[in-house]
GUDOFI-811958 format. One record per atom (N, C-alpha, C): residue number from 1; atom name; z, x, y. Coordinates in steps of 0.2 Angstrom, whole numbers, plus 2048, in hexadecimal, padded with zeros to 3 digits. Atoms other than C-alpha are relative to their C-alpha. Layout:
num=NUM&atomo=CA&c3=Z&c1=X&c2=Y
...
END
This chain:
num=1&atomo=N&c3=800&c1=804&c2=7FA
num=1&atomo=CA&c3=800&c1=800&c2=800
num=1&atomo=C&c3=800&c1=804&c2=806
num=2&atomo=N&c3=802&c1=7FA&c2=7FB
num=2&atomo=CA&c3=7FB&c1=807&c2=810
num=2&atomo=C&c3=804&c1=7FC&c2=809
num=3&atomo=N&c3=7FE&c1=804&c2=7F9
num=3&atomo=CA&c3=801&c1=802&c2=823
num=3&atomo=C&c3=7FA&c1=7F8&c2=802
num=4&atomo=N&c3=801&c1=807&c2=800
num=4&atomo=CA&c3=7FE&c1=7F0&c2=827
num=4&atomo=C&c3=7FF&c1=7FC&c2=809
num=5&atomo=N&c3=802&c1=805&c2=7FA
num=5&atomo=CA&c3=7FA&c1=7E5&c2=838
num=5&atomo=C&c3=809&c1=7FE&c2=801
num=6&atomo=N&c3=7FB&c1=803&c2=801
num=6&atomo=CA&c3=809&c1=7DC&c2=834
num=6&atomo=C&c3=806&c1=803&c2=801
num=7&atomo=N&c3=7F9&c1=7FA&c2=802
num=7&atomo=CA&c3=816&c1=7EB&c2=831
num=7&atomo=C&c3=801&c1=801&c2=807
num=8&atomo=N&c3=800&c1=801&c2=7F7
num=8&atomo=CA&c3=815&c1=7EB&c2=845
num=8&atomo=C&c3=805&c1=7F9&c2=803
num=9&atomo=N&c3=7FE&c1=805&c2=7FF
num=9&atomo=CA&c3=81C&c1=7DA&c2=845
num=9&atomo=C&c3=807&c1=7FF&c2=7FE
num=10&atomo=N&c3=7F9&c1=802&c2=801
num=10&atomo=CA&c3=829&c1=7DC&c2=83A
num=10&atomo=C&c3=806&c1=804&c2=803
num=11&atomo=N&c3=7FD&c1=7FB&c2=7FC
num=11&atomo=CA&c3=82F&c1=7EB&c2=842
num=11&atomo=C&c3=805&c1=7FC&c2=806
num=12&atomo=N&c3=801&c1=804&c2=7F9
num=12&atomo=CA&c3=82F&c1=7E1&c2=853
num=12&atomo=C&c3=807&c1=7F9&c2=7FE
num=13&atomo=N&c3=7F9&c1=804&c2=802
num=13&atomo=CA&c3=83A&c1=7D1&c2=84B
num=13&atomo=C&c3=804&c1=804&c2=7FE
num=14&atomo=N&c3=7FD&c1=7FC&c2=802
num=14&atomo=CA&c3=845&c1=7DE&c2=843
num=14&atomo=C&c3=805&c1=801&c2=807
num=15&atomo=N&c3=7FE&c1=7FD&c2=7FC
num=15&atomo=CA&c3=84A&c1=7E5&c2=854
num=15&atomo=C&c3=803&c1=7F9&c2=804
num=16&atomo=N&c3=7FD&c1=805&c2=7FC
num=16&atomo=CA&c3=84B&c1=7D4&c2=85D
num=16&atomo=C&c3=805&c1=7FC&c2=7FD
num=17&atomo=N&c3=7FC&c1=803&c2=803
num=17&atomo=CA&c3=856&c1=7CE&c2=850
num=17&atomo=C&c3=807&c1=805&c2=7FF
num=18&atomo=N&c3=7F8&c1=7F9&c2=7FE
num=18&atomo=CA&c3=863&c1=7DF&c2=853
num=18&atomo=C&c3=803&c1=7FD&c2=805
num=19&atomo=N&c3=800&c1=802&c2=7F9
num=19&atomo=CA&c3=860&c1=7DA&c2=866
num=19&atomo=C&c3=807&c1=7F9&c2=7FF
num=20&atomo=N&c3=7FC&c1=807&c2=800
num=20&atomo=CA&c3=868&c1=7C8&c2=861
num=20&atomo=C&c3=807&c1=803&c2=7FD
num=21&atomo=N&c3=7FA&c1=7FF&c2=806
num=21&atomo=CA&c3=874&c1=7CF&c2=855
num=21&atomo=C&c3=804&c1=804&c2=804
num=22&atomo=N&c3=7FB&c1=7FF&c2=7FC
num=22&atomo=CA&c3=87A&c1=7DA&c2=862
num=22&atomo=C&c3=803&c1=7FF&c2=806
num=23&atomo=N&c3=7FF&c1=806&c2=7F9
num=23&atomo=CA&c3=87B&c1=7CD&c2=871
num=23&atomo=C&c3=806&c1=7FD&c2=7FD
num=24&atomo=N&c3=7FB&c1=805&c2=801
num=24&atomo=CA&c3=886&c1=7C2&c2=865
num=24&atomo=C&c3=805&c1=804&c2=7FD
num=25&atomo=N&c3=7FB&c1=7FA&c2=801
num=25&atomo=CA&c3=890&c1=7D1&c2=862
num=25&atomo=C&c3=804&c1=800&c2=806
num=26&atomo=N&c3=7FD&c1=7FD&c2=7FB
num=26&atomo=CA&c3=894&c1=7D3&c2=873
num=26&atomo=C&c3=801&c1=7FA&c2=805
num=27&atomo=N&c3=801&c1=807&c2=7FF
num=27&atomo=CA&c3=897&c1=7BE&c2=877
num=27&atomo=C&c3=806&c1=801&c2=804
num=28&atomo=N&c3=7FA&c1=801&c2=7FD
num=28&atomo=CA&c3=8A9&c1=7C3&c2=87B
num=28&atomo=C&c3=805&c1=7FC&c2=7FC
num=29&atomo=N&c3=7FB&c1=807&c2=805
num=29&atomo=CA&c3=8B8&c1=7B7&c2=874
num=29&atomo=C&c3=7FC&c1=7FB&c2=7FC
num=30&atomo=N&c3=800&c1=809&c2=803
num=30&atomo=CA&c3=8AE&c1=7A7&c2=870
num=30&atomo=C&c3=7F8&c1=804&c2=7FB
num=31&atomo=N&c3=804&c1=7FF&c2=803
num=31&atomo=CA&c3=8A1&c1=7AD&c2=864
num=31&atomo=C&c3=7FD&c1=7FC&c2=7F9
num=32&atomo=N&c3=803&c1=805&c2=807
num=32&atomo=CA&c3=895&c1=7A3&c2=858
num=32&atomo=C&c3=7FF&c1=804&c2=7FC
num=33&atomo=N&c3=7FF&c1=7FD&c2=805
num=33&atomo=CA&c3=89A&c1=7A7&c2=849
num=33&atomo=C&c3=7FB&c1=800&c2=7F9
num=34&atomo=N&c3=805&c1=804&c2=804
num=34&atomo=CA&c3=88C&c1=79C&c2=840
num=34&atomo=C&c3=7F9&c1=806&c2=802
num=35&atomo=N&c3=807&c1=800&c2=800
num=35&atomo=CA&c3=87D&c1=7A4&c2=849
num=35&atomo=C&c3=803&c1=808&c2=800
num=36&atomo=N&c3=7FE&c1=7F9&c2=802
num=36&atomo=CA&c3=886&c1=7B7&c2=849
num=36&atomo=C&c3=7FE&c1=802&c2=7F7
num=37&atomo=N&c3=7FF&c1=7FF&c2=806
num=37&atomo=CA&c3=887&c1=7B5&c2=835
num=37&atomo=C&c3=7F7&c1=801&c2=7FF
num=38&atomo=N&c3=809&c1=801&c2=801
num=38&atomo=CA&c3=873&c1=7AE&c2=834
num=38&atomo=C&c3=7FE&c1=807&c2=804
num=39&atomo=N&c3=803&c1=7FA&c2=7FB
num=39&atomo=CA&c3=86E&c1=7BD&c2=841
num=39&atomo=C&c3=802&c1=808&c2=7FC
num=40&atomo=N&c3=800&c1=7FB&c2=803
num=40&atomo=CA&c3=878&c1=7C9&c2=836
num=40&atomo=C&c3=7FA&c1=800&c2=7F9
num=41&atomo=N&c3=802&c1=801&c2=805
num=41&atomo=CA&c3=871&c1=7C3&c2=825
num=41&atomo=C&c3=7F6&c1=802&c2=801
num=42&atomo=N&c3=809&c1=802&c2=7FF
num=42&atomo=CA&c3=85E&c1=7C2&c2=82C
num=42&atomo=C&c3=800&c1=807&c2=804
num=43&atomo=N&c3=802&c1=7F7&c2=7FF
num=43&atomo=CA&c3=860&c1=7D4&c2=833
num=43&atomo=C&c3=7FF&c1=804&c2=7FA
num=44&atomo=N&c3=7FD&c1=7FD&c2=807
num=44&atomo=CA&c3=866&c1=7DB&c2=821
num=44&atomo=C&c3=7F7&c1=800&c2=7FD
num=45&atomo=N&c3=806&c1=7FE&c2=802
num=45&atomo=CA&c3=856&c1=7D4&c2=81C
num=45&atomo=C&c3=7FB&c1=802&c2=800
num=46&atomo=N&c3=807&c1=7FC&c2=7FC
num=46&atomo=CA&c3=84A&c1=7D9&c2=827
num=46&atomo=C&c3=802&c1=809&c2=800
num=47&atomo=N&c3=801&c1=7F8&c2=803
num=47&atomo=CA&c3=850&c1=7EA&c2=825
num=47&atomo=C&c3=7FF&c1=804&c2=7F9
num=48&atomo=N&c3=802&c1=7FD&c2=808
num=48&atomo=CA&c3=84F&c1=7EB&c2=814
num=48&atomo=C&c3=7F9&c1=7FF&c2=7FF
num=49&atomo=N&c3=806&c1=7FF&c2=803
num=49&atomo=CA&c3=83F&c1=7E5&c2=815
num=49&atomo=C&c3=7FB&c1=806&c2=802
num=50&atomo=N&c3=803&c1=7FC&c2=7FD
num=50&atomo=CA&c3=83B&c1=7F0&c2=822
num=50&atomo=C&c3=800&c1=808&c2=7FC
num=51&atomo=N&c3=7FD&c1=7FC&c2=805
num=51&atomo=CA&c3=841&c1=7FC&c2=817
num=51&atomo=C&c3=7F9&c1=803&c2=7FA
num=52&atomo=N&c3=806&c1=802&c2=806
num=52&atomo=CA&c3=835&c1=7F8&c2=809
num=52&atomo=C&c3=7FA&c1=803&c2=801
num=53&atomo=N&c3=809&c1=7FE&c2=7FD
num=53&atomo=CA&c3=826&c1=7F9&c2=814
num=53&atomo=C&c3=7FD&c1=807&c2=803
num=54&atomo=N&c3=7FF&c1=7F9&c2=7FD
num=54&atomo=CA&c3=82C&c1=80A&c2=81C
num=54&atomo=C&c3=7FE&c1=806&c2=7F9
num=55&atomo=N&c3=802&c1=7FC&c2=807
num=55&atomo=CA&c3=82B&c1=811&c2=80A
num=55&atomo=C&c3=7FB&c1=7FF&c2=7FD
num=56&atomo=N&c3=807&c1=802&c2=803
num=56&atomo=CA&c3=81C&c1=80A&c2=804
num=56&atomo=C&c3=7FA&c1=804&c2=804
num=57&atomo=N&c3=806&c1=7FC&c2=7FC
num=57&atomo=CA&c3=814&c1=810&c2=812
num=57&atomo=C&c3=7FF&c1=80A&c2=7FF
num=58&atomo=N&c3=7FF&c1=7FA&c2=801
num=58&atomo=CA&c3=819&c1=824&c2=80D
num=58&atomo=C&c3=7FE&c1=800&c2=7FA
num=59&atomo=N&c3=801&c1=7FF&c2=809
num=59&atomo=CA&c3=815&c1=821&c2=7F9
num=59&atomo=C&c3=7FA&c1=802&c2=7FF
END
């Protein structure tokens, strides 16, 4: 598998979904605990996928 159009993109969500995750990091006392859980969980996997893609592309 070789570099991709797309692997641009996901890079791209990757980063804006850090950006959220460390906005509702820094909410102060009253923090959403619901949309911090989903923003951690949906980082995890866009790094592992990024992850994925980042190695494939080296192989």
């Amino acid at each position: 598998m070789t570099f991709n159009g797309f692997d641009i993109f996901m890079i791209l969500f990757t980063l804006i979904i850090l950006i959220g995750v460390i906005r509702l990091l820094k909410d102060g006392p009253k923090k959403n605990l619901f949309a911090l859980g989903f923003g951690i969980v949906s980082l995890l996997v866009f790094l592992a996928s990024d992850a994925i893609m980042i190695k494939a592309w080296f192989s």
